[in-house]
C-alpha positions in Angstrom: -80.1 16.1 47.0 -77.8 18.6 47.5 -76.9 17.3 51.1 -76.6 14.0 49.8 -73.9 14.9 47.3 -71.6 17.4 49.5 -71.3 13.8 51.5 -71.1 11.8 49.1 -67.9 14.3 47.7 -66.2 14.2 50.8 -66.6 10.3 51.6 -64.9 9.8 48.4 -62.3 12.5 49.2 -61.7 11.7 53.2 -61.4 7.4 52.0 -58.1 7.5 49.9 -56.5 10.4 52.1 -57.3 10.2 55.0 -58.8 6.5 55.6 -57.5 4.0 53.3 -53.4 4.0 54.4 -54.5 3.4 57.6 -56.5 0.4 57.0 -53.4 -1.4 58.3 -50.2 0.0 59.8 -47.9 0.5 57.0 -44.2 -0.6 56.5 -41.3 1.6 57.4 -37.5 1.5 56.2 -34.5 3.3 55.0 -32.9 2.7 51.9 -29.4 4.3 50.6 -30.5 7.5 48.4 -27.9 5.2 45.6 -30.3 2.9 45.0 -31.9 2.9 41.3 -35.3 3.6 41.5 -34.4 7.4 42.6 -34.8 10.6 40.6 -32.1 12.6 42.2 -32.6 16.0 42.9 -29.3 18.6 43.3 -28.6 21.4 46.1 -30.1 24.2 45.8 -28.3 27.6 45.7 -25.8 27.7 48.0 -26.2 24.4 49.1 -30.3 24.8 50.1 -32.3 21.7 50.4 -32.7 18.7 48.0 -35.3 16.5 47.1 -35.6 12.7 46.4 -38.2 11.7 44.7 -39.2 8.0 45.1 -40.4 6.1 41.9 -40.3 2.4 43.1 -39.1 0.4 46.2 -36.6 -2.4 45.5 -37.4 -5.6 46.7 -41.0 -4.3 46.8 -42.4 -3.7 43.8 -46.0 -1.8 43.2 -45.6 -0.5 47.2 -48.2 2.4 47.5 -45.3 4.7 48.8 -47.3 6.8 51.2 -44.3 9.2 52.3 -40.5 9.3 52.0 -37.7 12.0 53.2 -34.3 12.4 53.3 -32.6 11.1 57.0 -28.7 10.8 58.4 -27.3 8.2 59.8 -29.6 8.7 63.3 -32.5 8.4 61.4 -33.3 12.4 61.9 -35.2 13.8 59.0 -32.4 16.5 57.2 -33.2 18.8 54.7 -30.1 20.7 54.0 -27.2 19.5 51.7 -23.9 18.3 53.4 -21.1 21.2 52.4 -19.2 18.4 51.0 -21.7 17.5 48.0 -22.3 21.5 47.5 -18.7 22.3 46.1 -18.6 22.9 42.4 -17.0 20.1 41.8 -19.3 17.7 42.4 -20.6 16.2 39.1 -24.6 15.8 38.7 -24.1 12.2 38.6 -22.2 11.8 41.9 -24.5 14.0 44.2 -26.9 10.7 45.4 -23.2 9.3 46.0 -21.8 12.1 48.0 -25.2 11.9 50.4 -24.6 8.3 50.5 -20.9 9.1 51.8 -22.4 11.3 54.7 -24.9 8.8 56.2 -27.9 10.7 54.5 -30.8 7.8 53.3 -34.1 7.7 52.3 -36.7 6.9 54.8 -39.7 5.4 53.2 -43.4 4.3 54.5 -45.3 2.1 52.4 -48.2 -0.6 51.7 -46.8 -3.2 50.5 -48.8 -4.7 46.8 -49.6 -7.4 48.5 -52.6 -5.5 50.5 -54.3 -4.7 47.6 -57.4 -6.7 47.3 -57.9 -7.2 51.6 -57.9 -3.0 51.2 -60.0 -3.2 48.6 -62.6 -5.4 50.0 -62.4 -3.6 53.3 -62.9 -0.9 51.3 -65.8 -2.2 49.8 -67.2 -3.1 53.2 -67.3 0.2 54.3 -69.1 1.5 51.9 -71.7 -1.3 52.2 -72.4 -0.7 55.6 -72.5 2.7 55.0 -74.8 2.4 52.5 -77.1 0.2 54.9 -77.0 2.6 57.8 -78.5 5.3 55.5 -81.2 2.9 53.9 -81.9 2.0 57.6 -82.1 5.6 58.1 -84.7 6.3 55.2 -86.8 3.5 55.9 -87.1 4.2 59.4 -87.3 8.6 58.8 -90.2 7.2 56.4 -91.8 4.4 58.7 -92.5 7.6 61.2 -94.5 9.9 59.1 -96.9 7.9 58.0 -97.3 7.0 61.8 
């Protein structure tokens, strides 16, 4: 019993961490770090790292945003503030608009909503044929002891 829950624990952590966003490939873009849907963060002290966090995708809504980071123009993940949008005069308001100024966006990879249900039933299929592999299993552990 105890066997069968310590798998049983990590089937249903390994499926939606490890398994499930890779179903299918996901979706990539970059979108401007101004875009509404974005809880700016602010430098750091002395113009350390910021955060973005995303809360929706436009044009997509209910993506399952799997990851998203700040990148420049190249599309090379940053992770320090420009010295521009650290001086003291930058109000809260306009940071997201001074990173938009120096090329920095926000590279996003998503699922897109409409992959719900085929992840759900592939989901579901997994678990069925896992669930016949280990009856198959039993029957057949059980078939050779009364032999």
């Amino acid at each position: 019993m105890a066997v069968t829950l310590a798998i049983f624990a990590a089937v249903q952590v390994a499926m939606p961490l490890w398994i499930r966003p890779h179903f299918v490939p996901p979706h990539h873009t970059a979108i401007s770090i101004a875009s509404p849907g974005y809880l700016a963060g602010q430098p750091g002290p002395g113009g350390g790292t910021f955060t973005f966090v995303a809360t929706s995708l436009p044009g997509q809504p209910g993506a399952w945003i799997l990851s998203s980071g700040p990148v420049n123009a190249a599309g090379q993940p940053v992770s320090t503030t420009p010295a521009a949008c650290v001086a003291a005069s930058i109000q809260p308001g306009d940071f997201a608009g001074c990173l938009a100024s120096h090329g920095i966006r926000e590279a996003i990879t998503y699922q897109p909503a409409s992959r719900y249900w085929p992840f759900q039933w592939t989901e579901t299929a997994i678990y069925l044929a896992l669930a016949l592999a280990l009856a198959g299993y039993c029957f057949r552990r059980l078939n050779r002891r009364r032999s």
